[in-house]
C-alpha positions in Angstrom: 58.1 -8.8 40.1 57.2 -11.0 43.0 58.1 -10.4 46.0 61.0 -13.0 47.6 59.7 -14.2 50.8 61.7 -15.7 53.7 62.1 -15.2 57.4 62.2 -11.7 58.5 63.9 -12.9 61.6 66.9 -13.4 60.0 66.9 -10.8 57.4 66.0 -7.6 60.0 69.0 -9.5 62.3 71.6 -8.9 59.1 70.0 -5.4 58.1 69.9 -3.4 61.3 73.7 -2.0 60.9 74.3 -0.3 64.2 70.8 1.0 64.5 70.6 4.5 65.6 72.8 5.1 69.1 70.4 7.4 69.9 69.0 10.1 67.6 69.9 12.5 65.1 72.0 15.0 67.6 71.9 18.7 67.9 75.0 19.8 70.1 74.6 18.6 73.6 73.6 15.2 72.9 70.6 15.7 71.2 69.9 19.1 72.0 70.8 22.6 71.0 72.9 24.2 73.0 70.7 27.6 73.0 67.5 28.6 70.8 67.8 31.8 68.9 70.6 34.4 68.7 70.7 36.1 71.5 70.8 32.8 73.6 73.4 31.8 71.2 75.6 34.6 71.3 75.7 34.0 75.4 77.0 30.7 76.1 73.4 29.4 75.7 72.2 31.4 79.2 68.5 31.7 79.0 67.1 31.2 82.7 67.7 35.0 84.0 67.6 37.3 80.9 65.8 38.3 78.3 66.5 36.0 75.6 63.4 37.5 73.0 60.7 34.9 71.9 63.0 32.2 72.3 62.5 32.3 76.2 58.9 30.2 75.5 61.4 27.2 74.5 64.2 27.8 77.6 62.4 29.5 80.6 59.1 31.0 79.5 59.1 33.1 82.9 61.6 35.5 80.8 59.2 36.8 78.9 57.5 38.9 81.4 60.9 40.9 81.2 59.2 42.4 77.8 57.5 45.9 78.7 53.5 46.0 79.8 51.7 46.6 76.9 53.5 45.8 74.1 53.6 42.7 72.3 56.2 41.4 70.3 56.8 39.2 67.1 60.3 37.6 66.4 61.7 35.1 63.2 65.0 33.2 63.6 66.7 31.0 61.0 69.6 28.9 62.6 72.0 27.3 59.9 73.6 24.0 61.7 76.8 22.9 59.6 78.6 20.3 61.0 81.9 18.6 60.3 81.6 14.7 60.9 84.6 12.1 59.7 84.4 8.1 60.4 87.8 6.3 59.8 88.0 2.2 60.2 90.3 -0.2 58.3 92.6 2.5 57.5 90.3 4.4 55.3 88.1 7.7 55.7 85.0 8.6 55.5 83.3 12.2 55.4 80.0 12.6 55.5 77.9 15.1 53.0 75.2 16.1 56.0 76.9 19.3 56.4 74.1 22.1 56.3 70.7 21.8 58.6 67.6 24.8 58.4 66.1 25.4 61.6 63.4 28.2 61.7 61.4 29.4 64.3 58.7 32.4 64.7 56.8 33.4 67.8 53.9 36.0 69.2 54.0 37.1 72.8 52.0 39.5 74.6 52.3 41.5 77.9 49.0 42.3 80.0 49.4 43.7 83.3 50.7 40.5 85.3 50.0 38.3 82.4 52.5 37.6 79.4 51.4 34.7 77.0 51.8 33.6 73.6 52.7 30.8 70.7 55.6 29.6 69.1 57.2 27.6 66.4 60.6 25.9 67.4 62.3 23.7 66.1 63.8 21.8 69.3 66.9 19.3 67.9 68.2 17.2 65.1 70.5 16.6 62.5 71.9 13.8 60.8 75.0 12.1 58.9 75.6 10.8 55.1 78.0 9.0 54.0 78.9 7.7 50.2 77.9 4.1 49.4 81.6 3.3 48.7 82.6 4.2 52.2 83.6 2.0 54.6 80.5 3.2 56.4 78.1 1.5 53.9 80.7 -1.6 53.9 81.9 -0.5 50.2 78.1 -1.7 48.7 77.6 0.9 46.6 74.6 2.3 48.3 74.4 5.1 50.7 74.4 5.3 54.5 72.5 8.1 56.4 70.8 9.3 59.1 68.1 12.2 59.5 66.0 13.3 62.7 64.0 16.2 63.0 62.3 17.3 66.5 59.8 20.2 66.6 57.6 22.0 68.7 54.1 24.0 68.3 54.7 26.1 72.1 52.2 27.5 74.1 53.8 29.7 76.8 51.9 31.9 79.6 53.8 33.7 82.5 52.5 34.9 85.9 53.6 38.0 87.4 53.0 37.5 91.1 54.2 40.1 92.4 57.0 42.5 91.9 59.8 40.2 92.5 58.5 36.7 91.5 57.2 35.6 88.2 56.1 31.5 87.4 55.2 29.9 84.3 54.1 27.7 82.3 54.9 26.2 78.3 52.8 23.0 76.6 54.8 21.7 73.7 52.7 19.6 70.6 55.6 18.0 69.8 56.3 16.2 66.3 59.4 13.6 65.6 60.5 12.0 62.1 63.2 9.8 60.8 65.2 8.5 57.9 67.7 5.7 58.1 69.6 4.1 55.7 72.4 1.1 56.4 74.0 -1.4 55.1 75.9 -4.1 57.3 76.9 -8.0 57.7 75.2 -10.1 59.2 78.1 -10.6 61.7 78.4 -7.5 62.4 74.6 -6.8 63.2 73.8 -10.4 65.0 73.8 -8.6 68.5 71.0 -6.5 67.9 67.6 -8.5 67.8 65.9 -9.2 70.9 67.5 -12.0 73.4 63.9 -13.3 73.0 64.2 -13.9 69.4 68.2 -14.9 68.9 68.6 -18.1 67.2 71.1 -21.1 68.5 74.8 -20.9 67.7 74.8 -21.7 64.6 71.4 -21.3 63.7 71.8 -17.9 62.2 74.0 -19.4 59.4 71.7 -22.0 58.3 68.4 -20.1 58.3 69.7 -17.1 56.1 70.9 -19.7 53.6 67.6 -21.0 53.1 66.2 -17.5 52.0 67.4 -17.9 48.7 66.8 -21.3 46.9 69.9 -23.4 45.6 72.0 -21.0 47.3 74.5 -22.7 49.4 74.7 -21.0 53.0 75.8 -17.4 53.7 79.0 -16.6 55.2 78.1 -14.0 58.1 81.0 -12.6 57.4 80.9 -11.5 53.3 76.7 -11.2 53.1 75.4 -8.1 53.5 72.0 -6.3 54.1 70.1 -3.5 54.5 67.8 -1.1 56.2 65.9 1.7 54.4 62.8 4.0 55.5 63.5 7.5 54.1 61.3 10.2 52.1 62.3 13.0 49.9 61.0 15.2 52.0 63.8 17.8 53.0 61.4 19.1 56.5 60.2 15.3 58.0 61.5 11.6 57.8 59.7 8.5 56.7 58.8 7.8 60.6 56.7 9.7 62.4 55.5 11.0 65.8 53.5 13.0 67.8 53.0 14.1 71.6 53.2 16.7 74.5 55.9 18.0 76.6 56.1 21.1 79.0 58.3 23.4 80.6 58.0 24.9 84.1 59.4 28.1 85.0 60.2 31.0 87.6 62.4 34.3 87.8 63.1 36.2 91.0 64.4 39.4 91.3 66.8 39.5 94.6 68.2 43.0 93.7 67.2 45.9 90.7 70.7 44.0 89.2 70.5 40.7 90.1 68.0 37.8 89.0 67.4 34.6 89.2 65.8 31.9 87.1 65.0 28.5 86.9 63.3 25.5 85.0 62.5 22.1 84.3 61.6 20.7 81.1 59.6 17.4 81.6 60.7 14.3 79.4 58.0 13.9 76.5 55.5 12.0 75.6 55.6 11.5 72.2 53.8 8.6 70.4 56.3 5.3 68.9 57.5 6.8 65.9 56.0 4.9 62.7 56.4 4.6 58.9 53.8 3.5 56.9 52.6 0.0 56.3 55.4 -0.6 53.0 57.5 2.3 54.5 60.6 0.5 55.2 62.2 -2.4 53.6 65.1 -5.3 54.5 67.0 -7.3 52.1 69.6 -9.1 51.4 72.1 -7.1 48.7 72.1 -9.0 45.4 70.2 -11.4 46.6 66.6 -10.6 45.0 64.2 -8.2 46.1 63.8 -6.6 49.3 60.9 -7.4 51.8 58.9 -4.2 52.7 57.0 -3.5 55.3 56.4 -0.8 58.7 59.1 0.4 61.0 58.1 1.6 64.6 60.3 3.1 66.7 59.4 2.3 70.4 59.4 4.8 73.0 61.4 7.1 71.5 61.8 10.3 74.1 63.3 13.7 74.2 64.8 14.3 78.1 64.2 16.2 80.8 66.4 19.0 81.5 66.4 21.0 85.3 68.4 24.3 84.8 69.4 27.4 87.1 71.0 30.6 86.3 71.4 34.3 87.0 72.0 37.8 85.6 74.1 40.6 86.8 73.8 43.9 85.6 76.7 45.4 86.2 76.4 48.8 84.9 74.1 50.2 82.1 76.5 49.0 80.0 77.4 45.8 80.9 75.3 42.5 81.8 76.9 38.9 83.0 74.8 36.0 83.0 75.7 32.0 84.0 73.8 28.7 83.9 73.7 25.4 84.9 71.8 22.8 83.3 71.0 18.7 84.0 70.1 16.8 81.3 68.5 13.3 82.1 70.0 11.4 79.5 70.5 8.0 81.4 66.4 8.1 81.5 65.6 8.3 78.2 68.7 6.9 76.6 68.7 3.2 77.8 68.6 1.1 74.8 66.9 2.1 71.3 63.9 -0.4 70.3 62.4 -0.8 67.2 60.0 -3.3 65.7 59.7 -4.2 61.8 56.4 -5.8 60.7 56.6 -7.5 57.0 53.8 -6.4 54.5 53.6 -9.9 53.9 52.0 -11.9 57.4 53.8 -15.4 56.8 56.9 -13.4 57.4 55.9 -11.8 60.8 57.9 -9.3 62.9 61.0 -8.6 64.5 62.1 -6.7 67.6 65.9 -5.1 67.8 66.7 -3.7 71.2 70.2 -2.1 71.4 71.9 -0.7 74.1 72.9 3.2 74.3 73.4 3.6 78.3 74.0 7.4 77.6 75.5 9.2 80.7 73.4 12.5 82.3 74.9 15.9 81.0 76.0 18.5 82.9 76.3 21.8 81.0 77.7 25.1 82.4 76.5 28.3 80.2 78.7 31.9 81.0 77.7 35.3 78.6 78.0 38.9 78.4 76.7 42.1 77.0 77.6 45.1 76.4 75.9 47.8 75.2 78.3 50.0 73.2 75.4 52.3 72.0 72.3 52.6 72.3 71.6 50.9 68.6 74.6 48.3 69.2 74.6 45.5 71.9 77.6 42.9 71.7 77.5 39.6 73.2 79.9 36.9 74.2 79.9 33.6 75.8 81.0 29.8 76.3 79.4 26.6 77.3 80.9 23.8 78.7 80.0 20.3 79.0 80.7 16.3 79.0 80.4 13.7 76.5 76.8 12.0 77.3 77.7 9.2 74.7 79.4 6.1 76.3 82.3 5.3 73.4 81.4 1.7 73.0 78.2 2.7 71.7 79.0 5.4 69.5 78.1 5.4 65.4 79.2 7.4 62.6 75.9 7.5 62.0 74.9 9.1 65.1 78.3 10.8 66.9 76.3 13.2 69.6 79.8 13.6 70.4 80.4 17.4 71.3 81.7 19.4 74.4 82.3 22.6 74.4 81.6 25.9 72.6 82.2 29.4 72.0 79.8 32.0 71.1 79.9 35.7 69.9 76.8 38.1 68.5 75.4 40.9 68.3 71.9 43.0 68.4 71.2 46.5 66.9 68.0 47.9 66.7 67.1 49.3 63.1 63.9 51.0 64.5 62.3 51.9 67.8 60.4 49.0 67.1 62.8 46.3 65.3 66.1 45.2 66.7 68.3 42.3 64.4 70.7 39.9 66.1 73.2 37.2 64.8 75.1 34.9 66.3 77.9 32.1 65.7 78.6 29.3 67.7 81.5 27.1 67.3 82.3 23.8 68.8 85.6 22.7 68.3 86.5 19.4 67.2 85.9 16.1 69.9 87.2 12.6 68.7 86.4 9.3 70.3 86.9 6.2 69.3 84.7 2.8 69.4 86.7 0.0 69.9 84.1 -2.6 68.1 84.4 -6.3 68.7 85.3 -9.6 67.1 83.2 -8.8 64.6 83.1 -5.1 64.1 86.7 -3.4 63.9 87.6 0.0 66.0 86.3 3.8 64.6 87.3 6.5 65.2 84.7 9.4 64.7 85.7 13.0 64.8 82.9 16.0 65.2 83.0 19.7 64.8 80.6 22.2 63.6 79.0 25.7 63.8 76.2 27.3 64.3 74.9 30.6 62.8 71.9 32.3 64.0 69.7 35.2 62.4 66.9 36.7 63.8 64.4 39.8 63.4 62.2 40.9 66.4 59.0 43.9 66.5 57.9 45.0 69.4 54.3 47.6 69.0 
């Protein structure tokens, strides 16, 4: 069948329902609020401890805490399941994105001054779904959801200056992907395209009812379209990115029990994210065949975080550690840009910048251990933090809602070699509510989930 062709303008300015407030979110904001178990099973303190492998993604100068000589190899499977509900118009809405795989594996090595290494991690990312007869996909019959995946290749190497003081160093190859599907009206979504590109009062109206032909003009109100770019693949989403990030790092040891750490994760670089040239489509519902074309995400950036923290051990028996971390949200969460090109040139482009204003986070980390043999470790901890999501900008699609947590785990070496740890994380349950506009009525998301963490690690 032919392909209907008409102004892309208008169409992309129906279809872009409450484009993505951000990305798909981990637990603070966007991120995870610790890598691994035994981070995980501590309030998400890594700058001062010995956090495994996983200190190559946190502070990479903890992992010249392993012994000289040895190196070590570690695997970790994190199970994200979170608990999302959207309720407008008096009905509610539960979305079916409740279980997210995130693996990781990593190599380090301890020579003399020198520790270094590489890692798998995957850094943040989750995502909603809701039904197609929910009031999130406007009761159309055809699904809403959201899917973003962030991962990183790491290459860590630490510096033992001297006996006190050790810097370093991780590069990140970082890769991105999204899905996103939505469904909205075209009143609902005029406020999205770019002021450049917004048609007279009025305007709007006439030009969408000239898509079809003997179709008397839309109501803004009752038509509906939609946005699709998605794959089947379970691991990345229908646009893609690469780039480079990297992590600076230092511990200091001010007593034998006491140490201090610190880092500072650089905001990426990661390439726009793209689909393919017929990746993406926007239509009209029941109104004829979508147009398809490519969907670039524009500067899409993971943010810098500065953290400090410390480690006390007590006894042998007992260890307290604390953090405090800075996310720079307010730098890399301005707006949300994207850019849809038509497959067909006599329809042309459109740009869609939409504001997100996301507030810096401040997160405080506290955890303990205690060894209750020498096999058995327990572990204990909390974080705490602030919304980083401004609530006029929050979407079901997107509620990077969460606060607080709490944290428990456990390590227990089966070998002299091999040590098992698990943790669970819990964040209890944050609602905010939207107010919307004239055009958009008041939601009123609710967000909870957990966070269960395996991991094996060998040391030879």
């Amino acid at each position: 069948m032919k392909r209907q062709q008409f102004p892309i303008r208008a169409v992309a300015l129906a279809a872009a329902l409450a484009l993505p407030m951000g990305s798909a979110m981990a637990t603070n904001g966007m991120l995870m609020e610790g890598y691994a178990a035994v981070a995980t099973s501590m309030g998400g303190a890594a700058q001062a401890h010995d956090v495994g492998n996983s200190g190559m993604a946190q502070n990479p100068a903890t992992l010249a805490l392993q012994p000289d000589g040895t190196s070590r190899f570690a695997v970790n499977l994190g199970l994200l399941q979170p608990d999302v509900k959207s309720s407008a118009m008096g009905t509610t809405a539960e979305s079916g994105g409740d279980l997210y795989v995130m693996p990781s594996i990593g190599y380090t090595k301890r020579n003399g001054p020198w520790t270094y290494g590489i890692g798998m991690y995957a850094q943040g990312g989750m995502g909603t779904e809701y039904d197609g007869n929910s009031v999130i996909s406007a009761m159309q019959g055809l699904p809403s959801r959201s899917e973003l995946g962030v991962g990183n290749v790491l290459v860590p190497v630490a510096y033992q200056v001297n006996s006190n003081l050790t810097v370093a160093a991780t590069l990140k190859f970082i890769w991105a992907s999204l899905d996103m599907q939505m469904t909205g009206s075209v009143a609902q979504l005029a406020g999205y395209v770019s002021p450049q590109q917004t048609t007279p009062s009025g305007g709007l109206v006439t030009q969408m009812g000239s898509i079809a032909q003997g179709l008397t003009p839309l109501d803004p109100q009752t038509t509906f379209a939609r946005i699709d770019f998605s794959d089947d693949n379970k691991f990345s989403g229908a646009a893609k990115a690469t780039g480079l990030g990297a992590i600076l790092g230092a511990t200091y040891r001010v007593t034998p029990e006491v140490l201090l750490g610190a880092s500072y994760q650089l905001k990426t670089r990661l390439s726009d994210m793209e689909t393919n040239s017929s990746g993406a489509s926007l239509g009209f519902i029941g109104l004829g065949p979508a147009d398809t074309g490519k969907m670039t995400i524009i500067d899409f950036q993971m943010p810098s975080v500065l953290a400090v923290g410390g480690s006390w051990q007590v006894n042998p028996s007992w260890m307290l550690v604390a953090d405090l971390k800075r996310i720079g949200w307010a730098d890399s969460m301005k707006s949300f840009r994207m850019r849809y090109d038509s497959s067909i040139a006599t329809n042309g482009s459109v740009d869609f910048a939409i504001k997100q204003e996301w507030k810096n986070q401040t997160v405080l980390n506290l955890g303990a251990a205690w060894k209750a043999t020498d096999q058995l470790t327990l572990r204990a901890g909390a974080s705490f933090s602030d919304n980083p999501v401004p609530d006029q900008y929050v979407h079901p699609l997107f509620p990077a809602i969460e606060k607080n947590h709490v944290m428990f785990g456990f390590g227990y070496k089966v070998s002299k070699a091999g040590t098992i740890s698990a943790s669970f994380a819990h964040a209890p349950k944050v609602t905010v509510t939207n107010p919307g506009d004239a055009n958009t009525p008041p939601i009123t998301i609710s967000h909870s989930q957990n966070n269960l963490q395996f991991g094996y690690s060998h040391t030879f």
